[in-house]
FILO-234714 format. One record per residue (C-alpha): z, x, y; residue in one letter. Coordinates in nm, 4 decimals, always signed. Layout:
<nodes>
+----------+----------+----------+--------+
|       up |     east |    north | residu |
+----------+----------+----------+--------+
|        Z |        X |        Y |      A |
...
+----------+----------+----------+--------+
</nodes>
This chain:
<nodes>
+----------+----------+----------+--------+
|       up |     east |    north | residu |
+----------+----------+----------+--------+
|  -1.0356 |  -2.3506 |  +2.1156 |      X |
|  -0.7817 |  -2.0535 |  +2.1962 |      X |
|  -0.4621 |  -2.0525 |  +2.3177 |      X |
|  -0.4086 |  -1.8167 |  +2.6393 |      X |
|  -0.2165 |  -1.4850 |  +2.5525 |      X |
|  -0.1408 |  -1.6334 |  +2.2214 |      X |
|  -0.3447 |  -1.4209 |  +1.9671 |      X |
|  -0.0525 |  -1.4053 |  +1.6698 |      X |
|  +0.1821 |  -1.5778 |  +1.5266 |      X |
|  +0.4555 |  -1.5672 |  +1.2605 |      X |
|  +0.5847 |  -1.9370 |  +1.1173 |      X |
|  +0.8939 |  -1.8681 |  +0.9653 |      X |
|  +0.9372 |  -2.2275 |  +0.7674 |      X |
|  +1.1287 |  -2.2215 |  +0.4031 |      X |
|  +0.8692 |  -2.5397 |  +0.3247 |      X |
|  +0.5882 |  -2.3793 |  +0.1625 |      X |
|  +0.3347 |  -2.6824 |  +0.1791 |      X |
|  +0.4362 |  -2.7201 |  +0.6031 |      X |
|  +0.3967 |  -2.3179 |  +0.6469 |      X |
|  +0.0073 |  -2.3634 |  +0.5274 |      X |
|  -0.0437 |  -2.6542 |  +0.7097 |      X |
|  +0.0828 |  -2.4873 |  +0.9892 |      X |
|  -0.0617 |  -2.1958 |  +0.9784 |      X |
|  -0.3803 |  -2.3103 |  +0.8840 |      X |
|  -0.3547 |  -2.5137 |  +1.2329 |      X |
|  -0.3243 |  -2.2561 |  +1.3914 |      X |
|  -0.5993 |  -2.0723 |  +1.2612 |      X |
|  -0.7940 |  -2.3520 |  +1.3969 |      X |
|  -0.7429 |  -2.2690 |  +1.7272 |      X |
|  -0.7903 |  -1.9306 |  +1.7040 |      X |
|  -0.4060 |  -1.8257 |  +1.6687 |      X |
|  -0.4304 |  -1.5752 |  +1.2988 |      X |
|  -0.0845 |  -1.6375 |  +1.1970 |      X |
|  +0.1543 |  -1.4979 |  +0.9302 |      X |
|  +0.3657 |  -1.7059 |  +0.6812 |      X |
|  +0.7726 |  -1.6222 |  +0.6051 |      X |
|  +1.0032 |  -1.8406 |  +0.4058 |      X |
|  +1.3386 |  -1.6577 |  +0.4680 |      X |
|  +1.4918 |  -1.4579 |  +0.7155 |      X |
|  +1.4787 |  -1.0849 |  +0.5222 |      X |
|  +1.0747 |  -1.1404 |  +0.4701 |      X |
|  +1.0374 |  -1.2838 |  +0.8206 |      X |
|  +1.1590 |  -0.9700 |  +0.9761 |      X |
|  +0.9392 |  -0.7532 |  +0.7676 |      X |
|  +0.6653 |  -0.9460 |  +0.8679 |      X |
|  +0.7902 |  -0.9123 |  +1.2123 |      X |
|  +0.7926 |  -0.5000 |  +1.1822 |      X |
|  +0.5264 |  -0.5056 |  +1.0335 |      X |
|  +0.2602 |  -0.7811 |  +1.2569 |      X |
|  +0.4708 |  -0.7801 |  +1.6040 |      X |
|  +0.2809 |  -1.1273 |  +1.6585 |      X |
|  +0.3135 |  -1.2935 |  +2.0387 |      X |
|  +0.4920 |  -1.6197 |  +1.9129 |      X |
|  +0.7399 |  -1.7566 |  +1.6652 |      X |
|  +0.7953 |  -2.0893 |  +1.5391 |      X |
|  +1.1072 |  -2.0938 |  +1.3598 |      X |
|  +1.2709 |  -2.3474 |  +1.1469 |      X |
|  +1.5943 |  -2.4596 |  +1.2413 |      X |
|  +1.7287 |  -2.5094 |  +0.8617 |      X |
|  +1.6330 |  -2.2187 |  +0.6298 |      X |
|  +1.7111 |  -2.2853 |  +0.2854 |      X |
|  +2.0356 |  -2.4771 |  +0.4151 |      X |
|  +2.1514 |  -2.2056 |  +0.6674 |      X |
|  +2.0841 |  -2.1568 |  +1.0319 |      X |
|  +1.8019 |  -2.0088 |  +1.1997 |      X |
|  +1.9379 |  -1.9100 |  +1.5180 |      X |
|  +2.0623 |  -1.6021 |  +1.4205 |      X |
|  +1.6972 |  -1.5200 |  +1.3697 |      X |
|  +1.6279 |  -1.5261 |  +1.6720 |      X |
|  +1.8071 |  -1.2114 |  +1.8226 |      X |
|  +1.6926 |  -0.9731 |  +1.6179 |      X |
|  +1.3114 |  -1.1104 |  +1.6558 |      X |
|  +1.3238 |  -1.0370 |  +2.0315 |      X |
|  +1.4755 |  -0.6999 |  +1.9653 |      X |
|  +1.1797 |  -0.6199 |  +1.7664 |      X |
|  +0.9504 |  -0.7292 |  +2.0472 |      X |
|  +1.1269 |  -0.8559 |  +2.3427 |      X |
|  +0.8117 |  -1.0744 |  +2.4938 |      X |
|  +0.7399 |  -1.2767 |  +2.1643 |      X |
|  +0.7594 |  -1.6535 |  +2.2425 |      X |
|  +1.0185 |  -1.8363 |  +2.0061 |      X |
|  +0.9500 |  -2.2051 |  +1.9431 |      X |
|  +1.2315 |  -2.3603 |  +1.7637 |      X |
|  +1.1261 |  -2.6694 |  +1.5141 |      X |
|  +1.3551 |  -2.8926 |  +1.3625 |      X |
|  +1.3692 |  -3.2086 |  +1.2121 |      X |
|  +1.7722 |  -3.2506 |  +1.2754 |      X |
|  +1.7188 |  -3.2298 |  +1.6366 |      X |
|  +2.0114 |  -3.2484 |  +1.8562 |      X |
|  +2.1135 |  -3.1263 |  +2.1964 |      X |
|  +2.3845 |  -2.8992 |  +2.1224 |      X |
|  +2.1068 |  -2.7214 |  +1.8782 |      X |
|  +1.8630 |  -2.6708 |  +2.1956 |      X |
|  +2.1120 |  -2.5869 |  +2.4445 |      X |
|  +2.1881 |  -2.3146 |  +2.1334 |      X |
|  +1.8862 |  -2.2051 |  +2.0911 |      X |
|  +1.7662 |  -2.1648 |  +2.4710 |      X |
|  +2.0555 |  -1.9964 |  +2.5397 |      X |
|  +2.0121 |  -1.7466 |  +2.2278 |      X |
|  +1.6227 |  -1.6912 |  +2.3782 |      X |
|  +1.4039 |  -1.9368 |  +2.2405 |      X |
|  +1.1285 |  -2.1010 |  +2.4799 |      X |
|  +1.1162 |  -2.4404 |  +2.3133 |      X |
|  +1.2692 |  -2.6281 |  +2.0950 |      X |
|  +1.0694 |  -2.9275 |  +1.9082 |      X |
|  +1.1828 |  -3.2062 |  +1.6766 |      X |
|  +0.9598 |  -3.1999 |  +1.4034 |      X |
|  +0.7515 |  -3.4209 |  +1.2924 |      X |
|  +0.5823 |  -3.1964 |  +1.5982 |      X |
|  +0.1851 |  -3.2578 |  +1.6608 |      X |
|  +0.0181 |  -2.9416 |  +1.6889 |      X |
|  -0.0959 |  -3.0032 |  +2.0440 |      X |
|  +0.2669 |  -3.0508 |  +2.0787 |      X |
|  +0.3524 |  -2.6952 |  +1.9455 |      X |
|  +0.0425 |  -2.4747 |  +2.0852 |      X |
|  +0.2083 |  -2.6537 |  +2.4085 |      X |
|  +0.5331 |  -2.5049 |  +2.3736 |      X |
|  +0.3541 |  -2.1529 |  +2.2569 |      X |
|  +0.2045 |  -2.1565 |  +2.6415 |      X |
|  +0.4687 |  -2.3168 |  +2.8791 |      X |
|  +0.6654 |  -2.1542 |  +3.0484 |      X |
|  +0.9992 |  -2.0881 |  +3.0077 |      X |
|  +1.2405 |  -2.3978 |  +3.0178 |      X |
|  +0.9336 |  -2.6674 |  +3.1258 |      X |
|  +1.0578 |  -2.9891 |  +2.9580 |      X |
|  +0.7372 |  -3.0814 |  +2.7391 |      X |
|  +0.8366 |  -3.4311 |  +2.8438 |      X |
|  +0.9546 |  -3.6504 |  +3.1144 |      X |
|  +1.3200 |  -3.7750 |  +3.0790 |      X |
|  +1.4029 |  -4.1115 |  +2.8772 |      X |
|  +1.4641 |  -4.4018 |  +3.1780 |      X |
|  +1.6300 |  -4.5734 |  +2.8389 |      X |
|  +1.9938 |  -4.4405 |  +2.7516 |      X |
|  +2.0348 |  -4.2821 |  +2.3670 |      X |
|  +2.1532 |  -4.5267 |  +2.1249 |      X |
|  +2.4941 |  -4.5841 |  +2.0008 |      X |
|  +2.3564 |  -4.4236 |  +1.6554 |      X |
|  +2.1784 |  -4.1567 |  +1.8409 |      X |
|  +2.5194 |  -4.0707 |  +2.0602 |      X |
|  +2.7423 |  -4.0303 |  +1.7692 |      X |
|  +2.4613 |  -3.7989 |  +1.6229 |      X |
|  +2.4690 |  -3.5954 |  +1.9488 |      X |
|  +2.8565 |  -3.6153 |  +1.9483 |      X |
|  +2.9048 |  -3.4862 |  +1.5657 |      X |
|  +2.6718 |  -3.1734 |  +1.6481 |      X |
|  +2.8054 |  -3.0704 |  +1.9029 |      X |
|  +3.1781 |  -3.0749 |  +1.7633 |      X |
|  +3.0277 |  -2.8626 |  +1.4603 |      X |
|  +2.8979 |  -2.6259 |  +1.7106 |      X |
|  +3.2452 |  -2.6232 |  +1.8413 |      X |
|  +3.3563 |  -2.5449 |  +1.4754 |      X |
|  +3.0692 |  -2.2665 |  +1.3740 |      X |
|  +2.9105 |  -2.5044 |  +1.1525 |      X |
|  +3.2755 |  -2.5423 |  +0.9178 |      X |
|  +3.2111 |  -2.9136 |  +0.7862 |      X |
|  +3.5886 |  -2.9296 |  +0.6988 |      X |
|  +3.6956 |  -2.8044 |  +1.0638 |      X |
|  +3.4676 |  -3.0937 |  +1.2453 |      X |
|  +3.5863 |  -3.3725 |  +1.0011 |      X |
|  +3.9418 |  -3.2804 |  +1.0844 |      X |
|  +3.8284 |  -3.3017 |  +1.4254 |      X |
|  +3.6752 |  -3.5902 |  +1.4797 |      X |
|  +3.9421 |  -3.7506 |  +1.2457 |      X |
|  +3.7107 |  -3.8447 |  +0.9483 |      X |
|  +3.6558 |  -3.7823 |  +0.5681 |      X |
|  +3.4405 |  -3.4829 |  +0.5190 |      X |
|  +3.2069 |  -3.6835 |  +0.2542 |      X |
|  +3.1507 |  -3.9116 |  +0.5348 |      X |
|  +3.0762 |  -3.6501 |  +0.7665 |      X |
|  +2.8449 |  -3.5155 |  +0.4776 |      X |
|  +2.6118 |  -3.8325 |  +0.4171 |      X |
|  +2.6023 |  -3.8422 |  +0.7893 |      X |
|  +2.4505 |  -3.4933 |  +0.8305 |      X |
|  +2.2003 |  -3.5259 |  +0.5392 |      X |
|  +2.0498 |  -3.8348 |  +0.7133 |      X |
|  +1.8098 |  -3.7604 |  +0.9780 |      X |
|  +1.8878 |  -3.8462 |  +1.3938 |      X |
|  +1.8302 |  -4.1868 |  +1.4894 |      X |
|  +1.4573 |  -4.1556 |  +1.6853 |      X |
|  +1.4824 |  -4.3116 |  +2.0405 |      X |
+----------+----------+----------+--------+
</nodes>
């Protein structure tokens, strides 16, 4: 099975084991794909393989992928940008939309689920909307990303900001969103 238009693809992940996986999924379906761990070799790679589609991890060795995600599309403007993550929150996708990405997934993400996103267009939701409202849990988790959005990702800054102890802002950030 192939994936229309999709003939390369670069999986920038800083998990070894899930950039194999990955990328031997894609193989599967015909995608040859190229493996990056970090931002400086994921660009080379870029230069160097100018592949149609990107699937990026959000976290990179603790920092942010986003800023990725600029200077991918400068390097070929028309490459499709999937964002994975598995802190998912919607202040992250309304980020990385508006920086250029075409989807963002929460991983764990099937790999129907991400060849998908690789062929959709632009902005399609992959899903229908919740008719249940997001949890209590899952509201604050929506609530404390988007305030450290606000604050550029300064973990002091938000705590002071949403009035709470910064090692209680930390434990909440290393546990993972509430699934709906």
């Amino acid at each position: 099975m192939t994936t229309p238009g999709i003939q390369t693809a670069l999986v920038i992940d800083d998990d070894p084991a899930f950039n194999r996986i990955l990328c031997r999924t894609l193989a599967l379906h015909g995608i040859e794909c190229i493996g990056a761990h970090d931002a400086t070799s994921a660009l080379q790679e870029m230069r160097r393989h100018r592949p149609d589609a990107v699937i990026l991890d959000l976290n990179l060795a603790g920092s942010s992928g986003l800023p990725l995600i600029a200077p991918l599309q400068e390097l070929r403007p028309d490459t499709r940008i999937v964002v994975l993550t598995g802190y998912a929150s919607i202040t992250t996708a309304v980020d990385a939309i508006k920086l250029g990405a075409h989807q963002y997934l929460a991983k764990p993400a099937d790999a129907e689920s991400i060849l998908r996103a690789l062929t959709d267009a632009v902005g399609t939701p992959a899903d229908e909307a919740p008719l249940e409202p997001m949890s209590v849990d899952r509201l604050e988790w929506e609530h404390i990303q988007r305030v450290l959005a606000e604050h550029q990702g300064n973990i002091s800054a938000t705590a002071r900001a949403l009035k709470m102890h910064r090692r209680t802002l930390q434990r909440k950030l290393s546990k993972r969103p509430v699934r709906e």
